[in-house]
Structures are given as C-alpha cells and as structure tokens.
Backbone as a chain_set.jsonl record, in Angstrom:
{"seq": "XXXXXXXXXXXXXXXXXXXXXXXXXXXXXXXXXXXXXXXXXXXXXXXXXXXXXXXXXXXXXXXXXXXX", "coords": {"N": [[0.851, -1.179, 0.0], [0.324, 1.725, -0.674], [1.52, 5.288, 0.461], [-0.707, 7.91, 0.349], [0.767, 10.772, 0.046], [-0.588, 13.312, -0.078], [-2.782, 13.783, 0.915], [-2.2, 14.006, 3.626], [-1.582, 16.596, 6.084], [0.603, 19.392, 5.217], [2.315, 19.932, 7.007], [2.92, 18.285, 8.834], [3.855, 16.588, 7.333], [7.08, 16.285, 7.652], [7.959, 15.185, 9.905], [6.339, 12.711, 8.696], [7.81, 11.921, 7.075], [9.883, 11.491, 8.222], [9.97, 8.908, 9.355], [10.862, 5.368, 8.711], [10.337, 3.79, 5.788], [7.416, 1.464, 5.426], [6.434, -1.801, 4.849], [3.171, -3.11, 4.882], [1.604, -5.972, 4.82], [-0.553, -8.969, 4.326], [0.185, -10.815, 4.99], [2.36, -10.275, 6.499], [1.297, -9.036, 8.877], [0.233, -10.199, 11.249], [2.511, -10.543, 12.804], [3.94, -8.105, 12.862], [1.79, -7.061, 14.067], [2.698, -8.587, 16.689], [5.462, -7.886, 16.902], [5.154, -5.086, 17.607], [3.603, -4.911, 19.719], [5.46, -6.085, 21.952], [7.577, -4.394, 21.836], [6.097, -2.36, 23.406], [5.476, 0.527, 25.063], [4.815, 1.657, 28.167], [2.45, 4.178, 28.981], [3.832, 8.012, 30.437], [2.528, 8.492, 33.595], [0.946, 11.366, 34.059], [0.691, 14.556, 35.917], [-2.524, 15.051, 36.285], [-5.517, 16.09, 37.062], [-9.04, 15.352, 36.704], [-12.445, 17.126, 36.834], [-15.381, 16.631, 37.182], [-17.979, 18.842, 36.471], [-21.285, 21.147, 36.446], [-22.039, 23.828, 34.971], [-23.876, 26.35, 34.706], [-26.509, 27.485, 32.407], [-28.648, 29.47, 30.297], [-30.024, 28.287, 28.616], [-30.385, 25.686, 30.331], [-28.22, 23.718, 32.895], [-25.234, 22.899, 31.577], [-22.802, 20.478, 30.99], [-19.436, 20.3, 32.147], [-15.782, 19.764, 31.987], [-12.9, 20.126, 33.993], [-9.712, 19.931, 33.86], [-6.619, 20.042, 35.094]], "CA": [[0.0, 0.0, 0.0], [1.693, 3.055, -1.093], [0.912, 5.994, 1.369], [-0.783, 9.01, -0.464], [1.104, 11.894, 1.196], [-1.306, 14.528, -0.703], [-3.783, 13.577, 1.824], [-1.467, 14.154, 5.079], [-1.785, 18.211, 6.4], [1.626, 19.56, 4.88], [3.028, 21.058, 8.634], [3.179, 16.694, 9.489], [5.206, 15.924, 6.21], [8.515, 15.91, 7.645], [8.17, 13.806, 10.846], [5.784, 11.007, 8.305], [9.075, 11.271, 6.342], [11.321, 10.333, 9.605], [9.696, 7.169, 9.822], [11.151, 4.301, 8.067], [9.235, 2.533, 4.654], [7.435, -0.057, 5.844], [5.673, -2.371, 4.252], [2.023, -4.127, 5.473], [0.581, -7.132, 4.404], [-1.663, -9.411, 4.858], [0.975, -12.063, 5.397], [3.17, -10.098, 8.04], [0.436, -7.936, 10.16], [0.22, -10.293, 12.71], [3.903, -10.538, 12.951], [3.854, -6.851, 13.247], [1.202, -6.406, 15.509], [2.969, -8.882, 18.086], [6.465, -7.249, 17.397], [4.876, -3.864, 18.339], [2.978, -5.215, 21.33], [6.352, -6.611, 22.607], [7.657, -3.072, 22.029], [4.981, -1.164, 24.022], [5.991, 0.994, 26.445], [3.603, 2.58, 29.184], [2.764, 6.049, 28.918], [4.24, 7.943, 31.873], [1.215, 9.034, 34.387], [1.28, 13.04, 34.025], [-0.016, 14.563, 36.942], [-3.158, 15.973, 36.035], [-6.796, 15.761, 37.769], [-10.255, 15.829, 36.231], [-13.025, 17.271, 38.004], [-16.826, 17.051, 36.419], [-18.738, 20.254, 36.879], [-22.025, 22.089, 35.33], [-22.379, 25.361, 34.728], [-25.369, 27.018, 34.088], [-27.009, 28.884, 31.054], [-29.967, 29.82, 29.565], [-30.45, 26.918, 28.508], [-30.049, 25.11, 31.456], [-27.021, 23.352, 32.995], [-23.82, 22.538, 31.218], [-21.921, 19.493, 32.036], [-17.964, 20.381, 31.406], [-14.878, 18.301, 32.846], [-11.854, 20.71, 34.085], [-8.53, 19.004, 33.897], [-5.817, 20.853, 35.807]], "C": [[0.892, 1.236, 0.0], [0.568, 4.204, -0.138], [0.587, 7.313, 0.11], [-0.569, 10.619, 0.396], [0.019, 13.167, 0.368], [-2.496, 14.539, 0.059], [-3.518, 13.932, 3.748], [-1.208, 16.037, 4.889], [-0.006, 18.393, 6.257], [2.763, 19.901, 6.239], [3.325, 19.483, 8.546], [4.29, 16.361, 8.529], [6.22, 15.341, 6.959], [8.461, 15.04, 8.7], [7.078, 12.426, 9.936], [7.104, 10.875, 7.613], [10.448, 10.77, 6.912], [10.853, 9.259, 9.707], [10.382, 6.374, 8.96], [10.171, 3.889, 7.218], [8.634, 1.404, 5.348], [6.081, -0.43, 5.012], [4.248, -3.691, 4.569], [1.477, -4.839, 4.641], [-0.5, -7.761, 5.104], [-0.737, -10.879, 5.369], [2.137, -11.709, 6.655], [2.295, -9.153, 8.697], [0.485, -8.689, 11.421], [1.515, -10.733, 13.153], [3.997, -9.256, 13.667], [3.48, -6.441, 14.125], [2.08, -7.311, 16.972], [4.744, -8.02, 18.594], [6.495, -5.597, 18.167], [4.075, -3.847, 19.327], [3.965, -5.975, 22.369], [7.356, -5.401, 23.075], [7.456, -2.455, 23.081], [5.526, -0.649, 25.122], [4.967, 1.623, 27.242], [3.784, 3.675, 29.223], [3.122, 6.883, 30.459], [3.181, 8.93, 32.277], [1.559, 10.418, 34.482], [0.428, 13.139, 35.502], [-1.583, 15.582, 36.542], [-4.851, 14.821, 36.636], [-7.975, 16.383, 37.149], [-11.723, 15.943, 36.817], [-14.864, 18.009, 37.062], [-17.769, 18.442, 37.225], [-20.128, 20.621, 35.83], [-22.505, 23.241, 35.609], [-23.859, 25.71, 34.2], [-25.718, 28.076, 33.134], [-28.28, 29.056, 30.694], [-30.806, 28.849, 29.161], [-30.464, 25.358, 29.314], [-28.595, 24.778, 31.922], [-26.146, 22.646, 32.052], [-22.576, 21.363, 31.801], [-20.434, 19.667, 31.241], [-17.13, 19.434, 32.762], [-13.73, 19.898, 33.02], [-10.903, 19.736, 34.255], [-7.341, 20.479, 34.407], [-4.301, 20.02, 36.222]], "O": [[1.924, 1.514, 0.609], [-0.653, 4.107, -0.022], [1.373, 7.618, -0.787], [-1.353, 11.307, 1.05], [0.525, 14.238, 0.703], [-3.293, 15.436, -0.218], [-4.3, 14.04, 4.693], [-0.788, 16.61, 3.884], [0.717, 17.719, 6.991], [3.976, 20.062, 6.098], [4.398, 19.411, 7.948], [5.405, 15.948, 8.849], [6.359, 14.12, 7.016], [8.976, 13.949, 8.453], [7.033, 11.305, 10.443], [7.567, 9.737, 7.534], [11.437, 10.145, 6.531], [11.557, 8.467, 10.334], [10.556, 7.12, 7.996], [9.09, 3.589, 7.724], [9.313, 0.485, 5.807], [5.115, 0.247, 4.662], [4.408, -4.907, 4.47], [0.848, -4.361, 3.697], [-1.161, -7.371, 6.067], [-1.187, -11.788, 6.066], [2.631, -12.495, 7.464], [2.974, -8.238, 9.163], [0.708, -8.141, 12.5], [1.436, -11.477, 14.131], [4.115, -9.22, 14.892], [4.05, -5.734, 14.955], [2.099, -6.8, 18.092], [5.181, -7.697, 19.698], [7.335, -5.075, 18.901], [3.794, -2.774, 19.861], [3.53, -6.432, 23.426], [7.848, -5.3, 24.199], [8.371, -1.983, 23.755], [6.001, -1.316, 26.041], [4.145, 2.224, 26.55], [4.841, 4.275, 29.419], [2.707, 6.402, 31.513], [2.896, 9.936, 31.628], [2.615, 10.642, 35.072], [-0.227, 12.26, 36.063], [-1.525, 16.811, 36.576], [-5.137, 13.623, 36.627], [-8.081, 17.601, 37.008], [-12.224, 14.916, 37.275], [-15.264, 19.091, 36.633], [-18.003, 18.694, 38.407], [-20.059, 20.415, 34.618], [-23.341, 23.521, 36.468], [-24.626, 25.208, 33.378], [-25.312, 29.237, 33.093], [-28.968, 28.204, 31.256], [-32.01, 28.669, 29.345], [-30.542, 24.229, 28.831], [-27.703, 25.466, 31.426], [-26.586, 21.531, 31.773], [-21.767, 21.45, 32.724], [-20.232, 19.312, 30.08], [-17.477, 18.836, 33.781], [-13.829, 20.732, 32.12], [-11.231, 18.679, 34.793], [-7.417, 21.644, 34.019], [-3.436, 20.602, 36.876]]}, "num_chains": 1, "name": "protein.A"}
C-alpha cells in the first residue's frame, strides 16, 4: 500500500518522512502487531486531575470536565 502523502496536512510531512518505509501485508500484520505489542511501552502518568462540573445557562445546565 503506497501511502498518499497529498492527503497528510503539509506542517506533518517531515516527521511522516522520519519514519522508516514499511511495508504491510496481509501475510506479516500479525507478525507486526505482536512485534509492536512486545515493544509497548507505558505512557508515563502526568499529573493531572479531572473534576466534572455544570455550569449554568440559559439553557439550562452545562456538564464540562476541568482538567488541571
């Protein structure tokens, strides 16, 4: 599958063009998927807290999330 970069937002270009060629099939995907689930690394826990709230309007209450 050839990638159609005329479809990718021009600002991204240059880091899709740091990646390496690679090539997916239908005969190595699940190769792939286990070598990149052997990979995986855990994302590191940021500190951030989300705290449901609703505000009120005209239209009645507003349910928003603050993250802080």
């Amino acid at each position: 599958m050839k990638l159609d970069y005329t479809r990718i937002d021009p600002e991204l270009l240059p880091g899709v063009e740091a990646f390496p060629a690679l090539e997916i099939t239908r005969d190595n995907v699940a190769q792939l998927r286990a070598l990149m689930q052997e990979n995986r690394v855990e994302p590191i826990p940021l500190p951030i807290t989300a705290e449901s709230k609703e505000i009120e309007s005209a239209e009645g209450p507003v349910p928003v999330v603050i993250y802080r």
